[in-house]
N, C-alpha and C positions, 0 to 999 in steps of 0.2 A: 231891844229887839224891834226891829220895824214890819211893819205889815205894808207890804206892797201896794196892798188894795188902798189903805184907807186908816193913818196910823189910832186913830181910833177906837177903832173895833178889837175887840179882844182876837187872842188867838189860843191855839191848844195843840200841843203836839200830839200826831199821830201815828209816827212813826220812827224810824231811827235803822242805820244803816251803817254798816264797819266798813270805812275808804278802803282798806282795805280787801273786801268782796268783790267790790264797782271795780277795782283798780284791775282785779282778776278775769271780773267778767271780759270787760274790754279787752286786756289779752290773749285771752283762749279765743274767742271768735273771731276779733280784727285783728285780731297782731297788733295791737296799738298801745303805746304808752303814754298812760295820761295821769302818771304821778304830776306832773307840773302844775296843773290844776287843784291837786291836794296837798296843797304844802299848809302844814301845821295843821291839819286839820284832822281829826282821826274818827269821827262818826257824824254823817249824812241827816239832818232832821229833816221830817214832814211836818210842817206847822198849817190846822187850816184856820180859816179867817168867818170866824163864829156869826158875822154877820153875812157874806156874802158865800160863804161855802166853799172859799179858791184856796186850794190846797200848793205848796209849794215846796220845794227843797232849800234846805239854808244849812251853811253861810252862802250869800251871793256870789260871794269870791270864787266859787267852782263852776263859773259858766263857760261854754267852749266859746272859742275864737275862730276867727277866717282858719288860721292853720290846722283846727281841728276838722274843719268842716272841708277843707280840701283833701284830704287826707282819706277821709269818707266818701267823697264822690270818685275820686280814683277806684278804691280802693274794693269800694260794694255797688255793683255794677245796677242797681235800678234805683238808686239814692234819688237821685232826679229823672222823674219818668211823667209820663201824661198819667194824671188820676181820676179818677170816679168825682170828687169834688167839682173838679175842674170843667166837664159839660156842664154842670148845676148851674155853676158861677156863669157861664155864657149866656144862660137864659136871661140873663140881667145886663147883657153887655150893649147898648143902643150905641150907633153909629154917632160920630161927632161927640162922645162924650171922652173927658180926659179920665184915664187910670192910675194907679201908682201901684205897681207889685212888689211886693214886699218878698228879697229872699227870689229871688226869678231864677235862681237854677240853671240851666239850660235855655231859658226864654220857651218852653214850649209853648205856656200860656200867654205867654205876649204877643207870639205867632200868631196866633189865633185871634186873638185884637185887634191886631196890626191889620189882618185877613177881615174883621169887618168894620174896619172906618174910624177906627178907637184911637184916639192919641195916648200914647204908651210911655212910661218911665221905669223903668226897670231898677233895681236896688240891689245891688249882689258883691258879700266878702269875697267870694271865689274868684280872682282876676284872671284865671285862668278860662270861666265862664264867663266874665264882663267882655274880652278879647274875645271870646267866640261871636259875643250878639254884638257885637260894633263889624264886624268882620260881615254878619249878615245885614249892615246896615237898623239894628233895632237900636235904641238909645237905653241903654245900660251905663253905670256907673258902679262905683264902688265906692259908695258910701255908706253910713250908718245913716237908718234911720233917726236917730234921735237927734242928728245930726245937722238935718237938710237944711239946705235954707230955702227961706222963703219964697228967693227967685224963682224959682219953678212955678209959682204959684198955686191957686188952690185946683183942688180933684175932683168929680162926680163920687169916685169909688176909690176906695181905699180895698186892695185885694192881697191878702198871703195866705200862705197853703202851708201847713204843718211848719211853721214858723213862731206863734204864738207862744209857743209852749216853752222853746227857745230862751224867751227873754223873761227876765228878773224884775223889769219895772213896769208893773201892768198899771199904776197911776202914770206913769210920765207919758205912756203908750198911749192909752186912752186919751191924755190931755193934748198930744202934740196930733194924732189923729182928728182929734175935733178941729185943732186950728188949721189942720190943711184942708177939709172936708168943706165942699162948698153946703147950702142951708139944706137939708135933707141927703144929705150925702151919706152913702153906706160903707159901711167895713164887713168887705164879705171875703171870711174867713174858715178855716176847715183847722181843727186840732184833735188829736186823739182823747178818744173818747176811755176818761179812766172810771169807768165803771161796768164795764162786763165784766165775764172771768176772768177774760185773759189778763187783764194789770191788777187785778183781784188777788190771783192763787200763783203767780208770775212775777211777783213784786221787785226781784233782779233782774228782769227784762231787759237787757241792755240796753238800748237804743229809747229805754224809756227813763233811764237814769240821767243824773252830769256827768262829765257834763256836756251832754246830748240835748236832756230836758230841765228846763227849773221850774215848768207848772205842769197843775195835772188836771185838767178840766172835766166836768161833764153838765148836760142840761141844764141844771140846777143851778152854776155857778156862772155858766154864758150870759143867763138872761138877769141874773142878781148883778155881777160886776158890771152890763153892760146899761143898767139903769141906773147905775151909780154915778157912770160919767157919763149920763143924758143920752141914752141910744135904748129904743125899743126895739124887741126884738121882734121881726117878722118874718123871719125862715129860719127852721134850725130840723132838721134829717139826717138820720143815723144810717151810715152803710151798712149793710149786711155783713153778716158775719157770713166770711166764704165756705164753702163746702169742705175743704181742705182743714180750714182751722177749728172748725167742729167735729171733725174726724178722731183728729191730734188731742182734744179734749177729751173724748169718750174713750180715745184707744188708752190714754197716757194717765188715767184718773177711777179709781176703784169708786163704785155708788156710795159707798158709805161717808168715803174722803169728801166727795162730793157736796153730799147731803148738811155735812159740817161747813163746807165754807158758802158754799150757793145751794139753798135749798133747790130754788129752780132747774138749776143743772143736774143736781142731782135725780128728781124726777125726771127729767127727762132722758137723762142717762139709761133710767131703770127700764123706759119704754121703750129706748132704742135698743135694750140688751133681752127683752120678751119676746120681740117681735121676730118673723122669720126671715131666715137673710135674704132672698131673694127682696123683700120689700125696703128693707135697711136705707138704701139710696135714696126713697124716693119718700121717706119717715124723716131722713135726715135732713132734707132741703125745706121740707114742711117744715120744721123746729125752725131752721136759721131763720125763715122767711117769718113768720107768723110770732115767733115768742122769743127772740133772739136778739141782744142789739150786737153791733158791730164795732168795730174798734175806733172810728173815726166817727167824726161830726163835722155835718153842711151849717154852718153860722150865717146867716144873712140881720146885721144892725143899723139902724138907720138913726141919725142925728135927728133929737128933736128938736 
């Protein structure tokens, strides 16, 4: 059994999952069949990594591909969209520095590069999106990262956006990151954050499963995995939990259920359900804001 991080370190499973559930999820919602991805395999583990806390899905064998991933930006119409990440990530972006976006999508974020002075490489399986950003004159390719060669040369910044989680080899990641990163170079990166409720009491969350996802990050395991391969951390911000998705938690969830799987939520539940409704709105934005995290994380790491 290999531990991605660090074959090292012990590991411990956490969880476990019938292919068969994942196989359904994905059906009822996208319409998508992705037995191909499960061949011989019939239960999903969670193993985490006792030294660094980076929880993962195994066997490897179940990670999606370009044709998965095309298939999704057809298919679910905000798959690729401008994020909350992505202004963070600008405040770091100085003019005359070279970037490498990992997973460009759409190029929205390259745009916006390109827009202050930035030299830009864009990384995208979707050929359908690589042909969009050559069309706009961005430099796009379609290659794999693990891939690249050297030619390109080295980065300031190394940038992807809910990409991370995607990939199964967070040693080869980290080690081939550091070799294109020039002496202080940062990898600034945004993944779902698997510690609220929501991937807590949601644990078939599709789009958080394979093979969509094979890591499951939070705080804890950004700043552990990212000292391991020589990067301190110095920016990591969690989005808010939106209005809507705290709603859907209170409306969809009895106090007691609650109380059992997130003590937190569940008192807060209980306050949200005393109080009187005219006030409810404006109880509920105070919770997300002040004692809430959200489902994403802002990563800023930097080479030492």
């Amino acid at each position: 059994m290999q531990n991605p991080v660090n074959n090292k370190y012990k590991l411990k499973v956490e969880d476990s999952f019938r292919v068969e559930d994942i196989i359904n999820q994905y059906r009822h919602q996208f319409n998508q069949d992705v037995n191909r991805y499960f061949r011989d395999v019939e239960n999903v583990k969670v193993y985490k990594c006792q030294k660094t806390k980076y929880r993962f899905y195994y066997p490897f064998t179940i990670v999606g591909d370009g044709q998965f991933y095309e298939f999704l930006s057809v298919n679910k119409s905000n798959y690729y969209h401008s994020r909350w990440e992505h202004k963070l990530a600008l405040n770091f972006a100085n003019k005359s520095e070279k970037w490498l976006e990992i997973g460009s999508g759409n190029s929205y974020f390259l745009t916006q590069l390109a827009s202050r002075g930035v030299e830009i490489l864009g990384l995208e399986l979707n050929q359908v999106e690589v042909d969009n950003a050559r069309a706009n004159d961005l430099k796009v390719v379609n290659e794999d990262f693990f891939n690249l060669k050297k030619d390109f040369g080295k980065f300031n910044v190394i940038a992807l956006f809910q990409v991370l989680e995607h990939m199964w080899d967070i040693s080869l990641f980290f080690k081939k990151a550091s070799d294109l990163l020039e002496a202080k170079g940062k990898i600034i990166f945004s993944v779902p954050n698997s510690n609220p409720y929501l991937y807590v009491y949601d644990k078939l969350h599709t789009l958080n499963l394979p093979p969509h996802h094979m890591g499951l990050w939070d705080i804890e395991s950004v700043r552990l995995v990212g000292k391991e391969f020589g990067f301190k951390l110095i920016d990591c911000q969690t989005e808010k939990l939106s209005y809507d998705e705290l709603i859907y938690i209170f409306r969809n969830s009895k106090v007691f259920d609650l109380l059992k799987l997130n003590f937190k939520y569940g008192v807060l539940k209980l306050i949200y359900v005393i109080i009187p409704l005219k006030l409810k709105p404006k109880i509920a934005n105070l919770l997300r804001n002040r004692f809430l995290e959200g489902r994403n994380l802002f990563v800023v790491l930097e080479k030492i």
